[in-house]
C-alpha positions as a Markdown table, in Angstrom:
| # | Residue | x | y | z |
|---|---|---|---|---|
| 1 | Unk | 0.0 | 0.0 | 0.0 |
| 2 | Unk | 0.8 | 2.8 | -1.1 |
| 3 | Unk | 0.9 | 6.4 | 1.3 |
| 4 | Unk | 0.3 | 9.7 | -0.6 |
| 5 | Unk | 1.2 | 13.1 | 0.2 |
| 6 | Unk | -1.6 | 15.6 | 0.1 |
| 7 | Unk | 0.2 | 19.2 | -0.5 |
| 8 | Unk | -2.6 | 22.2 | 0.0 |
| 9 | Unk | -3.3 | 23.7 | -2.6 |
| 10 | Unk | -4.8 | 27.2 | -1.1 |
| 11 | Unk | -3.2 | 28.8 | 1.8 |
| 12 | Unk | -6.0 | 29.3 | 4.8 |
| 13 | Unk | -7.0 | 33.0 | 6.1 |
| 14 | Unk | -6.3 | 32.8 | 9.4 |
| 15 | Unk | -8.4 | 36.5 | 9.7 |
| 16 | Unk | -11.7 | 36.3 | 8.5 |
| 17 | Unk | -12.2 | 39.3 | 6.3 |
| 18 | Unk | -15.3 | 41.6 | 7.3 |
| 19 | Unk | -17.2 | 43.3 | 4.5 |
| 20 | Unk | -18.1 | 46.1 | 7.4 |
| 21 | Unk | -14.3 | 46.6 | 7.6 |
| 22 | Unk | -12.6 | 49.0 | 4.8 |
| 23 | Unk | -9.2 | 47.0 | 3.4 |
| 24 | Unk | -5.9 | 49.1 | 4.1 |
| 25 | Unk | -2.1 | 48.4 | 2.6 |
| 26 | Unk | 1.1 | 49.0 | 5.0 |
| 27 | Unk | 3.6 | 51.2 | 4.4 |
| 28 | Unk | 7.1 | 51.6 | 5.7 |
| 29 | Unk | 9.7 | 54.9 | 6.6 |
| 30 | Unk | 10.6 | 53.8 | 2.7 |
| 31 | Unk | 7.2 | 54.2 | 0.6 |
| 32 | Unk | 7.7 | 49.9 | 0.7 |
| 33 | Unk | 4.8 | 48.2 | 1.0 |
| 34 | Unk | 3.8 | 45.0 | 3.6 |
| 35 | Unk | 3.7 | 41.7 | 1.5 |
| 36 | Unk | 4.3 | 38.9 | 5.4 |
| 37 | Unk | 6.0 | 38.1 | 7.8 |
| 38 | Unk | 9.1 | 35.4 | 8.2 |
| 39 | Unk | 10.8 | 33.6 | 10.9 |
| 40 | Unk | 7.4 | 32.6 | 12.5 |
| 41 | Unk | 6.2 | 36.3 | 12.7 |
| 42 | Unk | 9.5 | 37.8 | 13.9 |
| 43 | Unk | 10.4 | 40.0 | 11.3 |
| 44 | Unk | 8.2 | 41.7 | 8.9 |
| 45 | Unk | 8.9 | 42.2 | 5.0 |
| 46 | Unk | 8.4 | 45.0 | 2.7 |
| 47 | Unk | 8.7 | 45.1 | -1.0 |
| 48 | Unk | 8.9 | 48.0 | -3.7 |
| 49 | Unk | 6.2 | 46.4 | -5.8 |
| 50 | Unk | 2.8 | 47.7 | -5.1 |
| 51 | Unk | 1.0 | 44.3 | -6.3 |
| 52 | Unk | 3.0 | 42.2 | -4.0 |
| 53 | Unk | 0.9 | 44.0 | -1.0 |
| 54 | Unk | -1.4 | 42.0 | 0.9 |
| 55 | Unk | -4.5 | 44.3 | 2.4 |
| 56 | Unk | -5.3 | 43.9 | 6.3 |
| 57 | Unk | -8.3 | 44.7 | 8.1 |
| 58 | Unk | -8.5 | 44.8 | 11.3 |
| 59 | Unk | -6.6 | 47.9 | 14.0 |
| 60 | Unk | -4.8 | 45.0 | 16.1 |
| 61 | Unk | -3.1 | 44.0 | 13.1 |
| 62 | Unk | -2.2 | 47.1 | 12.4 |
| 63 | Unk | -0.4 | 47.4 | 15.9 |
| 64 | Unk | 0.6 | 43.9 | 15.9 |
| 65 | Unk | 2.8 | 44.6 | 13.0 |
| 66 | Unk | 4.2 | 48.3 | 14.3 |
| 67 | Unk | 5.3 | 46.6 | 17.3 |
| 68 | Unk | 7.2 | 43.6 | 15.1 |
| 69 | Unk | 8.3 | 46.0 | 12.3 |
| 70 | Unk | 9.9 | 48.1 | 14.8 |
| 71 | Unk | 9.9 | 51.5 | 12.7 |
| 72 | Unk | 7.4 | 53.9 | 11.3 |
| 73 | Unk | 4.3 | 52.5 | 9.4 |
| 74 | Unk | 1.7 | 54.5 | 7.4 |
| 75 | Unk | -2.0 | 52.7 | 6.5 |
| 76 | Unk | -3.6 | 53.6 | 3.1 |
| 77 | Unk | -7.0 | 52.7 | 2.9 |
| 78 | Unk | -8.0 | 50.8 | -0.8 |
């Protein structure tokens, strides 16, 4: 017998999104935009390209990922 691998295919929200909520994109001290997080949420990355930028939703996030990006973030709601 055989034993197969199943590799997800999707990757699952962990945040529900709420349609009362408006969307906002994350930007750093260097017009960079948020796009994750690495090293089991320790260190927050930022990227030039504007369609790499993943939307939150929520103020705690918001303050969850000052307090890991450790500098200056601006919101821009989308």
């Amino acid at each position: 017998m055989q034993c197969q691998l199943m590799i997800p295919t999707s990757k699952k929200k962990l945040v529900t999104e709420d349609p009362d909520k408006k969307p906002y994109i994350v930007y750093n001290e260097h017009l960079q935009v948020w796009v994750g997080l690495k090293d089991g949420g320790r260190t927050a990355l930022f990227s030039d390209e504007y369609d790499d930028a993943k939307p939150l939703h929520y103020d705690q996030q918001f303050k969850t990922l000052q307090r890991i990006a450790g500098s200056k973030l601006e919101r821009e709601f989308i």
